[in-house]
C-alpha beads as a LAMMPS data file, in Angstrom:
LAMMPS data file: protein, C-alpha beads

165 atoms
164 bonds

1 atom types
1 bond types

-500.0 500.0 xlo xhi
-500.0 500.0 ylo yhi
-500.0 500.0 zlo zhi

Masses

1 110.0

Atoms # bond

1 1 1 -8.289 -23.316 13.209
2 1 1 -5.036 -21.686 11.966
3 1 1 -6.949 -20.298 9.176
4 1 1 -10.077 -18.898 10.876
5 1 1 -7.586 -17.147 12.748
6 1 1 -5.666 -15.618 9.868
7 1 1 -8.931 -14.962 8.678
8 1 1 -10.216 -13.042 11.318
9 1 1 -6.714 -11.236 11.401
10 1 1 -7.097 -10.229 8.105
11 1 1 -10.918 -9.204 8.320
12 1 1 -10.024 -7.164 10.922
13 1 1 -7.103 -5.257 9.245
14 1 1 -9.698 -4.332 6.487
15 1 1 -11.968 -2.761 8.509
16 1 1 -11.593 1.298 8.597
17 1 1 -10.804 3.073 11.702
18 1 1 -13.898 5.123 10.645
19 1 1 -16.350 2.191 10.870
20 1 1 -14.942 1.913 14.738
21 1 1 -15.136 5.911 15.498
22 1 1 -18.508 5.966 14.020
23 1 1 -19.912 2.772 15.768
24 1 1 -18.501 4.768 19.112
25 1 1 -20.002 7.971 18.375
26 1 1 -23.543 5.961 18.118
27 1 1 -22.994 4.197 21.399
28 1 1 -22.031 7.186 23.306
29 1 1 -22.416 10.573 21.658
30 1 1 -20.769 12.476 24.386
31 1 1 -17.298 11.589 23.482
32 1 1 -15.247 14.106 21.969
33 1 1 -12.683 13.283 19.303
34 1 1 -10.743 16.333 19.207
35 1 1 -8.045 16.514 21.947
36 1 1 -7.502 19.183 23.891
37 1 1 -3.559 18.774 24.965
38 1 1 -1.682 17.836 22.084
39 1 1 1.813 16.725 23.472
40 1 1 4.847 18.828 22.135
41 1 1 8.032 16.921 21.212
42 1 1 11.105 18.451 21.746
43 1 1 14.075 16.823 20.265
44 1 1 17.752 18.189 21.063
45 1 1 21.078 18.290 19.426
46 1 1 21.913 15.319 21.007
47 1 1 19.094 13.071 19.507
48 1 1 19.808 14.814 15.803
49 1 1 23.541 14.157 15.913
50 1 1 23.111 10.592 16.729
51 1 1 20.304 10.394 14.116
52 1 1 22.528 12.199 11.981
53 1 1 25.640 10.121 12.071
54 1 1 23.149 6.726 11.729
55 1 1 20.859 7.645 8.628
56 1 1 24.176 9.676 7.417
57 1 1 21.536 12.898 6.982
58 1 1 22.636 16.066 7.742
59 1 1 22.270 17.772 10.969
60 1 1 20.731 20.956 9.342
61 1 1 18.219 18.804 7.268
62 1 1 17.534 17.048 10.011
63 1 1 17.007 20.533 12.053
64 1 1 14.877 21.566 9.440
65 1 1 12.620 18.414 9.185
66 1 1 12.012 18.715 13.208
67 1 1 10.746 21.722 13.519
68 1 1 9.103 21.558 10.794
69 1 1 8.879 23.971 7.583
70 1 1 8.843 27.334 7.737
71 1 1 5.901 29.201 6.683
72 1 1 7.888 32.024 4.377
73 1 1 9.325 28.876 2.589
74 1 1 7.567 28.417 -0.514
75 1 1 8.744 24.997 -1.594
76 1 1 6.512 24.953 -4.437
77 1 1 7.384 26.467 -7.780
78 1 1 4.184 28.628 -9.435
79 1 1 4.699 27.599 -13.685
80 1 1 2.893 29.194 -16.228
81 1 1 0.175 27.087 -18.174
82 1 1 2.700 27.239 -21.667
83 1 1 5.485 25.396 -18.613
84 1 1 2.616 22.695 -17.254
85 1 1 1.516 22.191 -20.700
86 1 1 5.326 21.224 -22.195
87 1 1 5.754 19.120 -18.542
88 1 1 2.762 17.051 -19.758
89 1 1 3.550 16.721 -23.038
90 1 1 7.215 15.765 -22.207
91 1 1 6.037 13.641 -19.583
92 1 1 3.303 11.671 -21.746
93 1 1 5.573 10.941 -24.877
94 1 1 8.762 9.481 -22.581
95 1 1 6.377 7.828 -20.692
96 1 1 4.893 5.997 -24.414
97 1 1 8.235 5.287 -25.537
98 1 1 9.263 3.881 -22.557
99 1 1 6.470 1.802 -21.715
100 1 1 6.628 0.335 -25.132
101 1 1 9.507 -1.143 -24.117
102 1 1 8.632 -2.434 -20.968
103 1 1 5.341 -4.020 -23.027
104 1 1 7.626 -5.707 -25.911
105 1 1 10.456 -6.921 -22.760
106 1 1 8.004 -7.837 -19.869
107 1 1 6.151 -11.961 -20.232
108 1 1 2.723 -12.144 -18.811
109 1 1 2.634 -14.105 -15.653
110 1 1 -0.646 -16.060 -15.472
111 1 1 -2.802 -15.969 -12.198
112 1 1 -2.840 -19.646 -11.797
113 1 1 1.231 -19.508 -12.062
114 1 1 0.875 -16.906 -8.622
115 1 1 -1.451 -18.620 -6.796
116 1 1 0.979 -21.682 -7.179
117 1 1 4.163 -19.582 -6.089
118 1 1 2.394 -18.703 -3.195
119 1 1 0.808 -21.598 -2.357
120 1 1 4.778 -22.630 -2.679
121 1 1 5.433 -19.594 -0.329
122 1 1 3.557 -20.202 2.100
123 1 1 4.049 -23.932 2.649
124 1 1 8.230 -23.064 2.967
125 1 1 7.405 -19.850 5.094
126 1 1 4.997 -22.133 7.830
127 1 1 7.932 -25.143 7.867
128 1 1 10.518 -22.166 8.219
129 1 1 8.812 -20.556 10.768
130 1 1 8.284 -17.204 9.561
131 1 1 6.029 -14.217 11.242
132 1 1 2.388 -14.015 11.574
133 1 1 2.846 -10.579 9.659
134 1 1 4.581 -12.686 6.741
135 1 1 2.249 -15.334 6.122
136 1 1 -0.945 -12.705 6.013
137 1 1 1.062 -11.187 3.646
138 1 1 1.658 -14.142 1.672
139 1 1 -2.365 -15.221 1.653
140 1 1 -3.481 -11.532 0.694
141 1 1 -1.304 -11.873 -2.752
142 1 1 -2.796 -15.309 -2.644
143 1 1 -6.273 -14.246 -2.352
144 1 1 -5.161 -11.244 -5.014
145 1 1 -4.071 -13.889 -7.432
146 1 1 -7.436 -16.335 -6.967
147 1 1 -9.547 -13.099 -7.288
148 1 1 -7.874 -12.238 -10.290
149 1 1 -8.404 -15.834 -11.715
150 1 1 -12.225 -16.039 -10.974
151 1 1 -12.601 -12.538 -12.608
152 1 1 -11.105 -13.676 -15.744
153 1 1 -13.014 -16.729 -16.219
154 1 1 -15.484 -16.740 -18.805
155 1 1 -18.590 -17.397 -18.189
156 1 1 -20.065 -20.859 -19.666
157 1 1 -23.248 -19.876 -21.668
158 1 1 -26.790 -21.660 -20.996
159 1 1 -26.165 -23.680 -24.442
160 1 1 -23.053 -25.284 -23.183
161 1 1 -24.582 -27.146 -20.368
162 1 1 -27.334 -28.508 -22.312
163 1 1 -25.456 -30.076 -25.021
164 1 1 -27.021 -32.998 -27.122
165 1 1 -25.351 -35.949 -27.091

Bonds

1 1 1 2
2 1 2 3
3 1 3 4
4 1 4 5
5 1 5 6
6 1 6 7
7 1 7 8
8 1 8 9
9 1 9 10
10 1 10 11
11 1 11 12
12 1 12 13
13 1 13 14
14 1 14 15
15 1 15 16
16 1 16 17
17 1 17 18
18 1 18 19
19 1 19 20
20 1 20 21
21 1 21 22
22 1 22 23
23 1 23 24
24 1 24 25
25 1 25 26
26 1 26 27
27 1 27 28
28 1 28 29
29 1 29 30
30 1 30 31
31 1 31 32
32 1 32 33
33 1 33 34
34 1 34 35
35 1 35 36
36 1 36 37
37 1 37 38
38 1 38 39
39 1 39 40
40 1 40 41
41 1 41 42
42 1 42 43
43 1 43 44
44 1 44 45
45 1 45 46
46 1 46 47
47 1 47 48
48 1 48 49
49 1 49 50
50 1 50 51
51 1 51 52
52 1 52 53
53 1 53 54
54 1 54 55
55 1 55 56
56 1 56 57
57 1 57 58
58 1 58 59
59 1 59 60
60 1 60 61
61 1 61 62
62 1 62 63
63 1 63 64
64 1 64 65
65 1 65 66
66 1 66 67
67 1 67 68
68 1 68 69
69 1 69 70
70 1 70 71
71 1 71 72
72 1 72 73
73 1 73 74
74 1 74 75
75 1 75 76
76 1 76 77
77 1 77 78
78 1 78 79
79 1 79 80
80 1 80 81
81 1 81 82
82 1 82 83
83 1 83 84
84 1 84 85
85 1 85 86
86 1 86 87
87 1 87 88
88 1 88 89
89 1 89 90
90 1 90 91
91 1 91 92
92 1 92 93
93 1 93 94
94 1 94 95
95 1 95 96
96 1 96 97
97 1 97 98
98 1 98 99
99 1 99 100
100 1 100 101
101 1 101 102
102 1 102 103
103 1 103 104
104 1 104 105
105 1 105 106
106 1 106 107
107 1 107 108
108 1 108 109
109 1 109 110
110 1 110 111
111 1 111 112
112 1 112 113
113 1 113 114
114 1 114 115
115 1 115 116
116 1 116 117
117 1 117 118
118 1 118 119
119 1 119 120
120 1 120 121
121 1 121 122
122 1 122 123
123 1 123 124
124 1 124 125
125 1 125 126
126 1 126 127
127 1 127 128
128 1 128 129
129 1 129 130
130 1 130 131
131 1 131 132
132 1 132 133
133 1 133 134
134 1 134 135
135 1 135 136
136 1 136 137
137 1 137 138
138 1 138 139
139 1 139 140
140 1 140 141
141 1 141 142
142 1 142 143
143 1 143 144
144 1 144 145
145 1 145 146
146 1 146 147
147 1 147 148
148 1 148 149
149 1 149 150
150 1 150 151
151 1 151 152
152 1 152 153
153 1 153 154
154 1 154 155
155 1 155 156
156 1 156 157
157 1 157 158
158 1 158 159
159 1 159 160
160 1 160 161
161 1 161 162
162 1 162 163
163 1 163 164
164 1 164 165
């Protein structure tokens, strides 16, 4: 029962909020989507301060990032195509040396080696009890790993099953 549940849990969190506007636009075609009063925020100086002195940001950032950019701002820098094309080319030849390293460093962990840990996981996080959140965490990598495993099986051919004896 527990898993039907997580099942169900986790079928729904895959569905896309677009499947569930559209099914409501075919069942009643009148609704509008748009809303008409969009609710303004105001935040004072008390509410940055105390943000402020928590997420140790400062108050003028934090000014800033309220009320949001302003429109003379241009926070984007305009480069010339010789600039983009030395970015790329900088940026692809660190990015081969150092992934060449990461390749020659980093061992190869093996899907059945995951689905283990996680079956491991899971087991310790349902005696332990852990959130619901948690353990649908734990069987999506699961189901990750075990999809990952069945896609790199090889497929047996005809001959192999027919094999004289």
């Amino acid at each position: 029962m527990k898993d039907l549940v997580f099942a169900i849990c986790q079928s729904w969190n895959a569905l896309p909020s677009s499947t569930i506007k559209s099914s409501w636009k075919k069942l009643w075609p009148d609704i509008v989507t748009t809303p008409s009063n969009v609710p303004q925020i105001s935040v004072t100086s008390e509410v940055i301060e105390q943000v402020a002195t928590e997420t140790q940001i400062s108050p003028e950032d934090l000014e800033i990032w309220c009320r949001g950019m302003d429109k003379e701002e241009n926070v984007f820098h305009e480069m010339s195509v010789e600039e983009i094309i030395k970015e790329v080319s900088n940026y692809t030849t660190n990015n081969q040396e150092n992934n060449d390293d990461e390749i020659a460093t980093a061992p190869q962990v093996t899907a059945q080696d995951a689905i283990n840990a996680f079956e491991l996981g899971l087991q310790w996080a349902e005696e332990n009890g852990t959130s619901y959140n948690e353990l649908l965490l734990l069987r999506r990598l699961r189901e990750k790993a075990l999809i990952s495993r069945y896609n790199n099986l090889k497929q047996k051919k005809n001959d192999e099953y027919f094999q004289a004896s």
